[in-house]
N, CA, C and O atoms as CSV, one atom per row, in Angstrom:
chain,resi,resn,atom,element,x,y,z
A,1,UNK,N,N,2.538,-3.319,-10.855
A,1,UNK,CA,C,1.630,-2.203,-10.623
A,1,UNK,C,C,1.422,-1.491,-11.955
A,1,UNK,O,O,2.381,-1.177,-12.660
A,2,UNK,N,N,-0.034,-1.201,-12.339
A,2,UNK,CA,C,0.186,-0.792,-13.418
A,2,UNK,C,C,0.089,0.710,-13.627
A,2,UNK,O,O,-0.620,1.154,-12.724
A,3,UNK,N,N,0.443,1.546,-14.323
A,3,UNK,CA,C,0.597,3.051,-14.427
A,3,UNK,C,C,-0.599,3.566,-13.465
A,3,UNK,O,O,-0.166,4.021,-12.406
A,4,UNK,N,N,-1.714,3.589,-13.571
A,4,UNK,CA,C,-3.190,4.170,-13.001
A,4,UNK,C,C,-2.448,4.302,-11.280
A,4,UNK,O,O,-2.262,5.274,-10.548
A,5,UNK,N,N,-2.192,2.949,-11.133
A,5,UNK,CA,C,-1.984,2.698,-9.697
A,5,UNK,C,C,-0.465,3.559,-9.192
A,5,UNK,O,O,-0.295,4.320,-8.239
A,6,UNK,N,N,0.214,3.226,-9.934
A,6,UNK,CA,C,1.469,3.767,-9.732
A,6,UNK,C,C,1.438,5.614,-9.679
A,6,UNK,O,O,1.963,6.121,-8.688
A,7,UNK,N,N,1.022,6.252,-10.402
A,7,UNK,CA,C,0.413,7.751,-10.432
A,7,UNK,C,C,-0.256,8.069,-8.688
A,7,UNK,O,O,0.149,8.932,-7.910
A,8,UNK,N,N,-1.176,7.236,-8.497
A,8,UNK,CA,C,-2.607,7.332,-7.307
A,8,UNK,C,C,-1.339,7.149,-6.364
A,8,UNK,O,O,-1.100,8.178,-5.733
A,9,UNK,N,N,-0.643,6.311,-6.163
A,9,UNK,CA,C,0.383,5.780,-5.032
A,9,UNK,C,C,1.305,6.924,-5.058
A,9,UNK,O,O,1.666,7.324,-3.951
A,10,UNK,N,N,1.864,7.673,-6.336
A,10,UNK,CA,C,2.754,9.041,-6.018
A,10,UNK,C,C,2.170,9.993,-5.398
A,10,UNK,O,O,2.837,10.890,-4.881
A,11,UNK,N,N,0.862,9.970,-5.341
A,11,UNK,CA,C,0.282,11.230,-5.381
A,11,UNK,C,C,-0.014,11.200,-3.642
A,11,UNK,O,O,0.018,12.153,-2.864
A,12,UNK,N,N,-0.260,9.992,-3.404
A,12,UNK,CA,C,-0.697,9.568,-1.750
A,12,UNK,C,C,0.565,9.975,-1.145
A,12,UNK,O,O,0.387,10.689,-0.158
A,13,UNK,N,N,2.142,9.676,-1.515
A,13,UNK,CA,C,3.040,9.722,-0.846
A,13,UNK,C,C,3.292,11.764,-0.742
A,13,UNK,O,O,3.687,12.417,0.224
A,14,UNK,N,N,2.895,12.230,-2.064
A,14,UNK,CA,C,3.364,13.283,-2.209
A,14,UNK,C,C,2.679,14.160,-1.185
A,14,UNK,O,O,3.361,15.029,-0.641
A,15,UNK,N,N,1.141,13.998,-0.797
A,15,UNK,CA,C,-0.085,14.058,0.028
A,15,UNK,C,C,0.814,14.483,1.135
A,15,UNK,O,O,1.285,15.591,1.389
A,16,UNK,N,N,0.979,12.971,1.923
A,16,UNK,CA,C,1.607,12.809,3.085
A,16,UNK,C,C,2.800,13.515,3.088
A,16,UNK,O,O,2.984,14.086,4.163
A,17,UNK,N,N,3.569,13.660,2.364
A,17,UNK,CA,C,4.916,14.492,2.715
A,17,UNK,C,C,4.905,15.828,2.869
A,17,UNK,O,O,5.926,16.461,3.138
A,18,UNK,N,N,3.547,16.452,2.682
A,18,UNK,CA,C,2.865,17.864,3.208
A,18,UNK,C,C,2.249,18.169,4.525
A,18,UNK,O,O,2.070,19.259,5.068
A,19,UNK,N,N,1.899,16.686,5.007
A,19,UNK,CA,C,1.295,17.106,6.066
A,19,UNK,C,C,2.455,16.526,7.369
A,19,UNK,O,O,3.157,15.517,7.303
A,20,UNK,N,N,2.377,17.486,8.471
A,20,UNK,CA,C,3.243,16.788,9.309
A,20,UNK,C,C,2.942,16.175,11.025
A,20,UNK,O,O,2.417,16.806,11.943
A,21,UNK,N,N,3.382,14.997,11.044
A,21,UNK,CA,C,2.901,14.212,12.634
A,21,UNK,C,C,4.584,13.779,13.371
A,21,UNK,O,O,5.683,13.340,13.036
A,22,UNK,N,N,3.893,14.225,14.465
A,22,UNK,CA,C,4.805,14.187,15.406
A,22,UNK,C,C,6.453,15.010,15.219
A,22,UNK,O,O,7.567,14.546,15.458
A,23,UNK,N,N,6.113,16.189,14.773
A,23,UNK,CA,C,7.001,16.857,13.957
A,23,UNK,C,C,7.633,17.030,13.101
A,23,UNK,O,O,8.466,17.926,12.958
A,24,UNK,N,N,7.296,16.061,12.265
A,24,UNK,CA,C,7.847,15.457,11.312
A,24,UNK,C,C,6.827,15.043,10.037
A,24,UNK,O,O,5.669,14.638,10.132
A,25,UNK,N,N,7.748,15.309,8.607
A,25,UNK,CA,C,6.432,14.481,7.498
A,25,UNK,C,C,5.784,13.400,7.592
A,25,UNK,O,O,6.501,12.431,7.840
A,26,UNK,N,N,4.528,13.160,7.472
A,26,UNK,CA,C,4.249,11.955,7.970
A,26,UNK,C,C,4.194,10.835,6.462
A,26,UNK,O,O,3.506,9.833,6.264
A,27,UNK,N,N,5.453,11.668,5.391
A,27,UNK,CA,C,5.721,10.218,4.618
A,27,UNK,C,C,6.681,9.877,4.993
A,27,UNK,O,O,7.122,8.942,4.324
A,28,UNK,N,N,7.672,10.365,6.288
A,28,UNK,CA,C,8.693,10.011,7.015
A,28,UNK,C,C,8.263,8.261,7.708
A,28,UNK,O,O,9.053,7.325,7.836
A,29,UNK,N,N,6.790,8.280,8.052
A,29,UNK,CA,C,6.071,7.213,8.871
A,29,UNK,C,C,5.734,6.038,7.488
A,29,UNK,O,O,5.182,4.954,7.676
A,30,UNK,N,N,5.998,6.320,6.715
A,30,UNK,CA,C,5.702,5.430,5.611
A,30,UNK,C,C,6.467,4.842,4.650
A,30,UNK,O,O,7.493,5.458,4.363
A,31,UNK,N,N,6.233,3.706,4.005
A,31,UNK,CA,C,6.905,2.907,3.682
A,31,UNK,C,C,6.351,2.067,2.115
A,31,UNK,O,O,5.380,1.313,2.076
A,32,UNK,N,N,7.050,2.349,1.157
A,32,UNK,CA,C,6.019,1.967,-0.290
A,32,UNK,C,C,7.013,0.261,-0.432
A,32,UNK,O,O,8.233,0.125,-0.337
A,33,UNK,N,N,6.278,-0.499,-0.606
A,33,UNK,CA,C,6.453,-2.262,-0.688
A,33,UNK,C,C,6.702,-2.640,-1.925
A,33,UNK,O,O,5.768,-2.901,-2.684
A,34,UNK,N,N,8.354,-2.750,-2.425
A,34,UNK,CA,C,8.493,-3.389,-3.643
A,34,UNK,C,C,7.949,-4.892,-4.287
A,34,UNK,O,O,8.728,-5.716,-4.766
A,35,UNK,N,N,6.704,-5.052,-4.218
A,35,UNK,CA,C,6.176,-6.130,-4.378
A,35,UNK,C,C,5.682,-6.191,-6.089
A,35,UNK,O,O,5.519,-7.283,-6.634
A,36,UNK,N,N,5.586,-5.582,-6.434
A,36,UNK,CA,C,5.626,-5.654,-8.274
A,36,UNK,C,C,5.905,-6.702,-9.061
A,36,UNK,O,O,7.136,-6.725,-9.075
A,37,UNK,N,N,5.372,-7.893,-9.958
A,37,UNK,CA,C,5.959,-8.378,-10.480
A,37,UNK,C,C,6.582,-7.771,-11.578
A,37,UNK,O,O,6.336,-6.603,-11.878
A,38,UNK,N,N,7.505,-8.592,-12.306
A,38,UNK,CA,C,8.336,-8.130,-13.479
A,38,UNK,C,C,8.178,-9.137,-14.245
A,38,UNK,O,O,8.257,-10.358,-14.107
A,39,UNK,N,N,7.747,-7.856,-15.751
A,39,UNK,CA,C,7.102,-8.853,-17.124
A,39,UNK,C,C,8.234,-8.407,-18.014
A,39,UNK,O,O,8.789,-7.309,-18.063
A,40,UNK,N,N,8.430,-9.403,-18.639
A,40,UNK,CA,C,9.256,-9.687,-20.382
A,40,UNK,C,C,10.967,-9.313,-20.317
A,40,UNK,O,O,11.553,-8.315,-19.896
A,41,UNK,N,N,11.280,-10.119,-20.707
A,41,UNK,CA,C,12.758,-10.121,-21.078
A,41,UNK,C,C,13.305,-10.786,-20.074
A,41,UNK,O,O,12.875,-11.025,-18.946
A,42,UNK,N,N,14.880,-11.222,-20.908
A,42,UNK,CA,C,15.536,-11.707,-19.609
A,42,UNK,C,C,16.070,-11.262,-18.165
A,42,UNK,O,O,16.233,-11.789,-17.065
A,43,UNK,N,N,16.352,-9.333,-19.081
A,43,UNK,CA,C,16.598,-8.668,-17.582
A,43,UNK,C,C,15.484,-8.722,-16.445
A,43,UNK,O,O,15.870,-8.697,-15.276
A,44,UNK,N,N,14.306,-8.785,-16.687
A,44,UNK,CA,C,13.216,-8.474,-16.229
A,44,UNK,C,C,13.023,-10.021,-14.787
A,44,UNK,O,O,12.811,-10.158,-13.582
A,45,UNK,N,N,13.311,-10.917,-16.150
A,45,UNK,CA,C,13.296,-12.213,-14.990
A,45,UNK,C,C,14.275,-12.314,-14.205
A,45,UNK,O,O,14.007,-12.996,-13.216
A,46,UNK,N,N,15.495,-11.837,-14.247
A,46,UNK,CA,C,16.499,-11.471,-13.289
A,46,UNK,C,C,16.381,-10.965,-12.006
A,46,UNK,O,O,16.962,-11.149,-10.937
A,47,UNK,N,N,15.337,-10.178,-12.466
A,47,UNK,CA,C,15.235,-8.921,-11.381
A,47,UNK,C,C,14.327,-9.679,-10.624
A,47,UNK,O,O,14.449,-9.673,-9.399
A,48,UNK,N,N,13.222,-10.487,-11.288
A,48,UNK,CA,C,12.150,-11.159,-10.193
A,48,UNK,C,C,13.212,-11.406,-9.537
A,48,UNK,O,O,13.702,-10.707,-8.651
A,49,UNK,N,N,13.768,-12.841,-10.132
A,49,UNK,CA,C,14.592,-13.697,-9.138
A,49,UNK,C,C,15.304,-12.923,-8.043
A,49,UNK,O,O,15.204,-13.301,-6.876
A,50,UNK,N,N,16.015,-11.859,-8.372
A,50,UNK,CA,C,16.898,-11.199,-7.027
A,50,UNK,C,C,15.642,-10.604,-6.097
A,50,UNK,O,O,15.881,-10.476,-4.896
A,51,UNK,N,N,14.671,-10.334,-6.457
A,51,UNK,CA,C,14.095,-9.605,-5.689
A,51,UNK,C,C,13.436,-10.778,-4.633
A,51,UNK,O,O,13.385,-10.575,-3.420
A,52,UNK,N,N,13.093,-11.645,-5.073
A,52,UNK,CA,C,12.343,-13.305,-4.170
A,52,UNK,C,C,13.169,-13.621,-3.933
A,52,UNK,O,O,12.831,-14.738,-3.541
A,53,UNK,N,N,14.561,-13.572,-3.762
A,53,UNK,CA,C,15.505,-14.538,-3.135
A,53,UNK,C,C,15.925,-13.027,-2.163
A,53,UNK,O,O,16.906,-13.235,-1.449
A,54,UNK,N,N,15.421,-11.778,-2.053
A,54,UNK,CA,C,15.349,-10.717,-1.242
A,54,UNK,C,C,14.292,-10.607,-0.304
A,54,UNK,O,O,14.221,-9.763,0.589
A,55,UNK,N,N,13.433,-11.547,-0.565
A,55,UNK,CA,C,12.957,-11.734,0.883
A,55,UNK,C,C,11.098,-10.924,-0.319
A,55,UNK,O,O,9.925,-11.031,0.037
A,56,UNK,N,N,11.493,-10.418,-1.285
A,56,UNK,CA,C,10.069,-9.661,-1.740
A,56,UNK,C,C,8.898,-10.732,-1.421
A,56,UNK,O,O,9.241,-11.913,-1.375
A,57,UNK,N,N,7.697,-10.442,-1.222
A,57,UNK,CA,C,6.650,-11.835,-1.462
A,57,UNK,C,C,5.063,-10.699,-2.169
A,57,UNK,O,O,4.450,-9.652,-1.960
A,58,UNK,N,N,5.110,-11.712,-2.925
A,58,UNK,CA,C,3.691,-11.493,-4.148
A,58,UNK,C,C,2.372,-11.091,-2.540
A,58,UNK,O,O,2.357,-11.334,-1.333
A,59,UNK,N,N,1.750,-10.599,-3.234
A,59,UNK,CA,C,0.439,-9.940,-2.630
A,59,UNK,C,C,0.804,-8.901,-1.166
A,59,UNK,O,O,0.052,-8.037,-0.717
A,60,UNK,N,N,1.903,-9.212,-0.728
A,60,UNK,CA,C,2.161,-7.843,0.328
A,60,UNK,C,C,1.410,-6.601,-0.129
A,60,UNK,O,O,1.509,-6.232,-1.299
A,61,UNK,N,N,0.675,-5.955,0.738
A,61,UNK,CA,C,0.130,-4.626,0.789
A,61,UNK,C,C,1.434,-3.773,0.103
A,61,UNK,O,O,2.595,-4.175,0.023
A,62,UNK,N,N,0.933,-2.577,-0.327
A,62,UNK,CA,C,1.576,-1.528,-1.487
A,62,UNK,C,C,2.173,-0.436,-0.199
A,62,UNK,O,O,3.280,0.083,-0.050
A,63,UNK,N,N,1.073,-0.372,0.516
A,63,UNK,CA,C,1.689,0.848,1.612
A,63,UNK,C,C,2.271,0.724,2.932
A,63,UNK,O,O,3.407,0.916,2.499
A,64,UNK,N,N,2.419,0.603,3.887
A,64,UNK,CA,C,2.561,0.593,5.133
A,64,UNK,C,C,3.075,1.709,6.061
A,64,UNK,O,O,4.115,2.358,5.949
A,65,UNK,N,N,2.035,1.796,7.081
A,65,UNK,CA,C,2.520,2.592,8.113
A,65,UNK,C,C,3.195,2.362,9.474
A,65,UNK,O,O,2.545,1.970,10.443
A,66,UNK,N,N,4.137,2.542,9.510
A,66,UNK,CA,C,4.746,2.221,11.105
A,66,UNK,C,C,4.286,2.671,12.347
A,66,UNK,O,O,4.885,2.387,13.385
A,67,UNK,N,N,3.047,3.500,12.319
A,67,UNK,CA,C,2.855,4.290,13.343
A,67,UNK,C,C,1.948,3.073,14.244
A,67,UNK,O,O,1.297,2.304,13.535
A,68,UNK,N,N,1.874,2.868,15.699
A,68,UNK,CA,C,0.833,1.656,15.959
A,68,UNK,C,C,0.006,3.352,16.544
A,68,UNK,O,O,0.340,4.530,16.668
A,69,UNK,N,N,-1.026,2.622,16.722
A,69,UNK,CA,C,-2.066,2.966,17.254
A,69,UNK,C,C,-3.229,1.780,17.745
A,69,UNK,O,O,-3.829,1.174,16.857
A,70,UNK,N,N,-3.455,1.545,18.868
A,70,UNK,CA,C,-4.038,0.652,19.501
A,70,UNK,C,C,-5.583,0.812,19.315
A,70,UNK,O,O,-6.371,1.711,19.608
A,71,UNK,N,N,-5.695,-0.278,18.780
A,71,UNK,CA,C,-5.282,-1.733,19.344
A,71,UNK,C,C,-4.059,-2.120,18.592
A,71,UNK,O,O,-3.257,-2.924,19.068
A,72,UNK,N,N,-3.889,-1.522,17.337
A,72,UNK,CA,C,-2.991,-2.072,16.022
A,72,UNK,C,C,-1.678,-1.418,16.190
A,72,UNK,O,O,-1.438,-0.257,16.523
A,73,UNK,N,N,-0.900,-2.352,15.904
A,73,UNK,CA,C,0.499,-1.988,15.314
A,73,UNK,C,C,1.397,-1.740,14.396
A,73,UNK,O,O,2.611,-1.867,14.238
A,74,UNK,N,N,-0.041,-1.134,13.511
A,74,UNK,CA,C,0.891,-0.936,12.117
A,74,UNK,C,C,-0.302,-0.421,11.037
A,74,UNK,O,O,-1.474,-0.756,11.207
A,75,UNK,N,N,0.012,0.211,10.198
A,75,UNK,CA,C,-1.424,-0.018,9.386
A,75,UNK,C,C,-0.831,-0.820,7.520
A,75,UNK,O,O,0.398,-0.841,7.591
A,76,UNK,N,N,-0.966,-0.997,7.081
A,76,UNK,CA,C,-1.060,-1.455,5.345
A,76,UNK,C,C,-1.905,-1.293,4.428
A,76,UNK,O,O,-2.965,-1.843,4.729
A,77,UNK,N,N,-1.932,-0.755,3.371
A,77,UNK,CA,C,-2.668,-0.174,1.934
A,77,UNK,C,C,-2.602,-1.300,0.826
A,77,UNK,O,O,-1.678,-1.207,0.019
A,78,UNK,N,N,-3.198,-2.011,0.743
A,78,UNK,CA,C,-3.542,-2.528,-0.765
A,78,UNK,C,C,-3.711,-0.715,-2.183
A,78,UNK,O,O,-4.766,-0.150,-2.470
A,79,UNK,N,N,-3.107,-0.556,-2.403
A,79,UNK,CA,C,-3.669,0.133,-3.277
A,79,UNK,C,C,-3.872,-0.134,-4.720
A,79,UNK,O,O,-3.033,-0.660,-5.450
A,80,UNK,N,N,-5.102,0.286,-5.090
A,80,UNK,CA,C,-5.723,-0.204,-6.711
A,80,UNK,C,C,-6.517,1.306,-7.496
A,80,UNK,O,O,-7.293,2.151,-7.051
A,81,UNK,N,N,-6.108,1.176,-8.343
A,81,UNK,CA,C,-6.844,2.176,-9.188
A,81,UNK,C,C,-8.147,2.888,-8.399
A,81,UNK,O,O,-8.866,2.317,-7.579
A,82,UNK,N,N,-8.249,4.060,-8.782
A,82,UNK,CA,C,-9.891,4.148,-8.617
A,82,UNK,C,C,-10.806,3.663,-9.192
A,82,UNK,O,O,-10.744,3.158,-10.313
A,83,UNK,N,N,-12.117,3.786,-8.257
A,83,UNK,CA,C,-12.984,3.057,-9.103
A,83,UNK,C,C,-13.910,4.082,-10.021
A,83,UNK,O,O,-14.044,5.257,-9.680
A,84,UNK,N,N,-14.553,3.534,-11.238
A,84,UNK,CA,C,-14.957,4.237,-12.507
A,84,UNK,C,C,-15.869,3.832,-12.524
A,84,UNK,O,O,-16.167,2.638,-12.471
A,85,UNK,N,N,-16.694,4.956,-12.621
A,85,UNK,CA,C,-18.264,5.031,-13.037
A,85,UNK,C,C,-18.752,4.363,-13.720
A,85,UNK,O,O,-18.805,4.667,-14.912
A,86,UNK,N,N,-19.378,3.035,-13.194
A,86,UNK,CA,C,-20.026,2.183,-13.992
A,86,UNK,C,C,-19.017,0.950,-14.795
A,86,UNK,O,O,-19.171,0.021,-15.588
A,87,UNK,N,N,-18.108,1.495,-14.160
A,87,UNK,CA,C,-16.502,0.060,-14.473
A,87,UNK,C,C,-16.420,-1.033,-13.268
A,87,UNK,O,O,-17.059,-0.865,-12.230
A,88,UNK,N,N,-15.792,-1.886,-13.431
A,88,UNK,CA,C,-15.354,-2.649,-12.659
A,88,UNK,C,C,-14.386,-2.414,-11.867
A,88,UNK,O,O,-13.385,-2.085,-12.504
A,89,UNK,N,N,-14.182,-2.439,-10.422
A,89,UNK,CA,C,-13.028,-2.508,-9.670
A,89,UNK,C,C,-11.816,-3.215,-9.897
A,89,UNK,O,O,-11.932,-4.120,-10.723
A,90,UNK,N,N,-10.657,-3.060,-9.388
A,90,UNK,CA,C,-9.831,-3.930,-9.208
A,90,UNK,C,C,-9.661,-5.190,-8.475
A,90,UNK,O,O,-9.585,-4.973,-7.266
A,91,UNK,N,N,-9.577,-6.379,-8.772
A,91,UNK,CA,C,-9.409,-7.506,-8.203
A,91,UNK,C,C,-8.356,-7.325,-7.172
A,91,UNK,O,O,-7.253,-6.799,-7.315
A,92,UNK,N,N,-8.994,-7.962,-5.885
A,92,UNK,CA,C,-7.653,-8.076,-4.930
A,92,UNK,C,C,-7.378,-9.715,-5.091
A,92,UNK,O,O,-8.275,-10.535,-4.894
A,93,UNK,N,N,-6.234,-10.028,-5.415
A,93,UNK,CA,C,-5.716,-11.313,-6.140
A,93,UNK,C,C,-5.663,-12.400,-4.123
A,93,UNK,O,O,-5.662,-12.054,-2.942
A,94,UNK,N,N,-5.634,-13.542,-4.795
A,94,UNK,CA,C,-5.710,-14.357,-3.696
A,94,UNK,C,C,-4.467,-14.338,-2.752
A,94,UNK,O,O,-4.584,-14.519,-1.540
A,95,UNK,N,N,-3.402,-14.134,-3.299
A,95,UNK,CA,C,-2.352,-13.506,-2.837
A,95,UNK,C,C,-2.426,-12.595,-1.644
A,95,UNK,O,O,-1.950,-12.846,-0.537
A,96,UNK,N,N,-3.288,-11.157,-2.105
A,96,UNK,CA,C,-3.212,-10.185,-1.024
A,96,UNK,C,C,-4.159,-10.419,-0.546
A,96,UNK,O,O,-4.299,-9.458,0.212
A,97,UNK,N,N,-5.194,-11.193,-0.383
A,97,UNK,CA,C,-6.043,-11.616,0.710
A,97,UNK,C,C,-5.334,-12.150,2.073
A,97,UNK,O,O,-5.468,-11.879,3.267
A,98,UNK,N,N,-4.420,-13.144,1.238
A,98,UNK,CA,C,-3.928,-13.743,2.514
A,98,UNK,C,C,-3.082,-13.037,3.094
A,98,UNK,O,O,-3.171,-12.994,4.321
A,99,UNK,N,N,-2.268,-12.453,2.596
A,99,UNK,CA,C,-1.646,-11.610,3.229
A,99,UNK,C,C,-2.443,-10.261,4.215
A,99,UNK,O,O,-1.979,-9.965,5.317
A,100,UNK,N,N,-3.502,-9.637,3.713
A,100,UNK,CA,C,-4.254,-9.121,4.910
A,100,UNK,C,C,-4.669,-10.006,5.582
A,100,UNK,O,O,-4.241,-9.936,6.734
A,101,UNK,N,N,-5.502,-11.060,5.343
A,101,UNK,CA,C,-5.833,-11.971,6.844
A,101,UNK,C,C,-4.485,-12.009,7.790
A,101,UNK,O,O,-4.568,-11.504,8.910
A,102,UNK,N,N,-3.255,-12.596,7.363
A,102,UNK,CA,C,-2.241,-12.643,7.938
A,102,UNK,C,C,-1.861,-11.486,9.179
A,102,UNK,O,O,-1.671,-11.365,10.389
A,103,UNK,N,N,-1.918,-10.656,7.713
A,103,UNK,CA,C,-1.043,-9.494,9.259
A,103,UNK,C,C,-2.085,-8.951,9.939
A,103,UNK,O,O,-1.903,-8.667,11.123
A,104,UNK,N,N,-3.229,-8.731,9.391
A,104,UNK,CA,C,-4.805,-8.397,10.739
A,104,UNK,C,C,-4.488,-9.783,12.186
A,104,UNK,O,O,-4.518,-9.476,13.378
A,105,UNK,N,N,-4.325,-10.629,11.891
A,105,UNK,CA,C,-4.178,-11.711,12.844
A,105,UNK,C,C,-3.043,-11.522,14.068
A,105,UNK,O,O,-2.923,-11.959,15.212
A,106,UNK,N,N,-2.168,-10.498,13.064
A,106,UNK,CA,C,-1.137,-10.275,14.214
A,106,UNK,C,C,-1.083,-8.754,14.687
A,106,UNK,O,O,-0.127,-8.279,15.299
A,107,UNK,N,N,-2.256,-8.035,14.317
A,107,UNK,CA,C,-2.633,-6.566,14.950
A,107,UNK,C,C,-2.179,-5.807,14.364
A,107,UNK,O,O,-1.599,-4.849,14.877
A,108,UNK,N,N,-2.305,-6.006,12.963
A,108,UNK,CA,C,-2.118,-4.334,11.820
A,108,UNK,C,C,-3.222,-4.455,11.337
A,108,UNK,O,O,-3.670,-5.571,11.074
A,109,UNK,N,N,-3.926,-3.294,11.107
A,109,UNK,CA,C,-5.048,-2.658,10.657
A,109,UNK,C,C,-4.377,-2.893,8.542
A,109,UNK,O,O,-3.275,-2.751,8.012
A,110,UNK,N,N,-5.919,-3.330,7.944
A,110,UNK,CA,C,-4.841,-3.674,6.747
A,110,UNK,C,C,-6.788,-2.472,5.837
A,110,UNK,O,O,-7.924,-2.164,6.198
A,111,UNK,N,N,-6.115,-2.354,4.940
A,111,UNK,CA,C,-7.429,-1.791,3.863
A,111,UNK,C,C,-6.882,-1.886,2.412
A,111,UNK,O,O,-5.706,-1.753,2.075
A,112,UNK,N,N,-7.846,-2.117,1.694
A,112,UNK,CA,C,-7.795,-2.308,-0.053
A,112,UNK,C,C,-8.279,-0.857,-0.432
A,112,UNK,O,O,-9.465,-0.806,-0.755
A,113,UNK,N,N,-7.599,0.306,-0.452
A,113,UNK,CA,C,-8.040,1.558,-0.929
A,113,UNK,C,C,-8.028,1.319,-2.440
A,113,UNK,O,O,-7.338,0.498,-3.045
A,114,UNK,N,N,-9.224,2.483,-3.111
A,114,UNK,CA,C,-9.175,2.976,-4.392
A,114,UNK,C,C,-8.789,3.875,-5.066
A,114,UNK,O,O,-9.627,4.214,-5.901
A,115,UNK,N,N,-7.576,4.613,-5.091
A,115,UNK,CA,C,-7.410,5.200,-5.292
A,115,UNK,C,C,-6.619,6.391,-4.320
A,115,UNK,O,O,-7.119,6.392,-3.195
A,116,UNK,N,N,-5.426,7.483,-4.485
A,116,UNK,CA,C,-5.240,8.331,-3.508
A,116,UNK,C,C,-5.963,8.612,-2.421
A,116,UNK,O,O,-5.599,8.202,-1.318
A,117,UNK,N,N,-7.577,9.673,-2.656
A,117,UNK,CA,C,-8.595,9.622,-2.274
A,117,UNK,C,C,-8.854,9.110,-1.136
A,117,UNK,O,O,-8.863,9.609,-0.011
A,118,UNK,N,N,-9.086,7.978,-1.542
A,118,UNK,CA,C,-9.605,6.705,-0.913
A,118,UNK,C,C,-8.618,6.017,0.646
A,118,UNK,O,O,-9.042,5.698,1.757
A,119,UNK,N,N,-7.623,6.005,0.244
A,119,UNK,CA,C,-5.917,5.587,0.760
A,119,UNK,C,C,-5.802,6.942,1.950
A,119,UNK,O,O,-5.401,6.791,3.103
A,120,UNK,N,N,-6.196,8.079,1.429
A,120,UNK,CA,C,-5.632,9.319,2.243
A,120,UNK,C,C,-6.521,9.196,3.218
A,120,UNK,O,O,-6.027,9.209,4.346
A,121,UNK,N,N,-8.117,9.037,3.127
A,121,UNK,CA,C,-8.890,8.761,4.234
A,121,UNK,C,C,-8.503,7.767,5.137
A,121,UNK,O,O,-8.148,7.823,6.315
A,122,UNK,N,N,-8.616,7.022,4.498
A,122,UNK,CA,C,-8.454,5.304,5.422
A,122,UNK,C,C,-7.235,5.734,6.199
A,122,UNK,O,O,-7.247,5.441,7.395
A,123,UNK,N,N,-6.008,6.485,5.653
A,123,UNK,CA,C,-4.574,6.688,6.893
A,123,UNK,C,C,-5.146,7.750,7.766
A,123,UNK,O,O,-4.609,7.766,8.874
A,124,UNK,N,N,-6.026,8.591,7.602
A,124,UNK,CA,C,-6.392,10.072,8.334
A,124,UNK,C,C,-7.300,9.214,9.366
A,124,UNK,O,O,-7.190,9.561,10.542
A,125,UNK,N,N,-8.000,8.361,9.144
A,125,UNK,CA,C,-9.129,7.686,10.034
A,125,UNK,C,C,-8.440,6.714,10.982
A,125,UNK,O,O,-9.011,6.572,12.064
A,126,UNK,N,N,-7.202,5.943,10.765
A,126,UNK,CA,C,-6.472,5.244,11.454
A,126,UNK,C,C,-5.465,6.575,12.343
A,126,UNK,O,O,-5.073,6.240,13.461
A,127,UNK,N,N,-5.235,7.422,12.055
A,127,UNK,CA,C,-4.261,8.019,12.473
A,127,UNK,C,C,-5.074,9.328,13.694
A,127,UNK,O,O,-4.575,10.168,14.443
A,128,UNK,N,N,-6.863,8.836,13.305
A,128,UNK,CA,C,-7.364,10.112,14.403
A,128,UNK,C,C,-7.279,11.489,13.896
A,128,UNK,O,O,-7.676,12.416,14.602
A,129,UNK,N,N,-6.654,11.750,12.396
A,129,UNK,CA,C,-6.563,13.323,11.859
A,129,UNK,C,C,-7.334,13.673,11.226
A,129,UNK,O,O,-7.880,12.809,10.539
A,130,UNK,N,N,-7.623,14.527,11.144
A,130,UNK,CA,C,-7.989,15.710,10.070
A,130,UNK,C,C,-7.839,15.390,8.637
A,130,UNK,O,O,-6.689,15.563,8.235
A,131,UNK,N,N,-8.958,14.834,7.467
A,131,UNK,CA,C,-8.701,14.520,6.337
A,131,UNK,C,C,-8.243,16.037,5.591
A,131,UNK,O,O,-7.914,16.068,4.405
């Protein structure tokens, strides 16, 4: 994840831990996905390895929500940078494609947000709240 994304993803969690569902924070309902690869050095390749022999897998969604709401049982966040005026978006890698086809197939609501923004709607619109 690179810094841009990593910032947008604190800021979503920090969001949610203000607002509260079912009495509770609703970053209590959420869940951030150590799916990151790890670049350079030997410690670095270490850490892949423990983390894939931990069950981690490349392209898993960044966010997830436990809450179902029907029809779905779950929701998941791709999250990627925002998008920039007259820039290019972020690629969703072939990886996290399949992985949203996957878990949509088995009744989680999945979205590629841009940004906090973007991420905070898409959970407020699955969740029926108040952006």
């Amino acid at each position: 994840m690179n810094y841009v994304e990593h910032r947008e993803q604190v800021a979503f969690f920090r969001l949610a831990s203000t607002r509260r569902y079912l009495g509770k924070p609703l970053s209590d309902y959420l869940a951030a996905v150590p799916n990151a690869g790890t670049t350079g050095g030997r410690r670095a390749m270490l850490a892949g390895v423990r983390r894939k022999a931990e069950g981690v897998k490349a392209g898993f969604p960044d966010v997830q929500c436990i809450i179902a709401v029907p029809p779905y049982s779950g929701w998941h966040c791709e999250m990627k940078k925002p998008r920039s005026e007259g820039g290019k978006d972020s690629d969703v890698s072939e990886a996290q494609k399949d992985w949203i086809l996957r878990l949509e197939a088995v009744g989680r609501k999945c979205v590629v947000a841009f940004g906090c923004a973007e991420a905070w709607k898409e959970l407020c619109a699955y969740l029926k709240i108040k952006v």
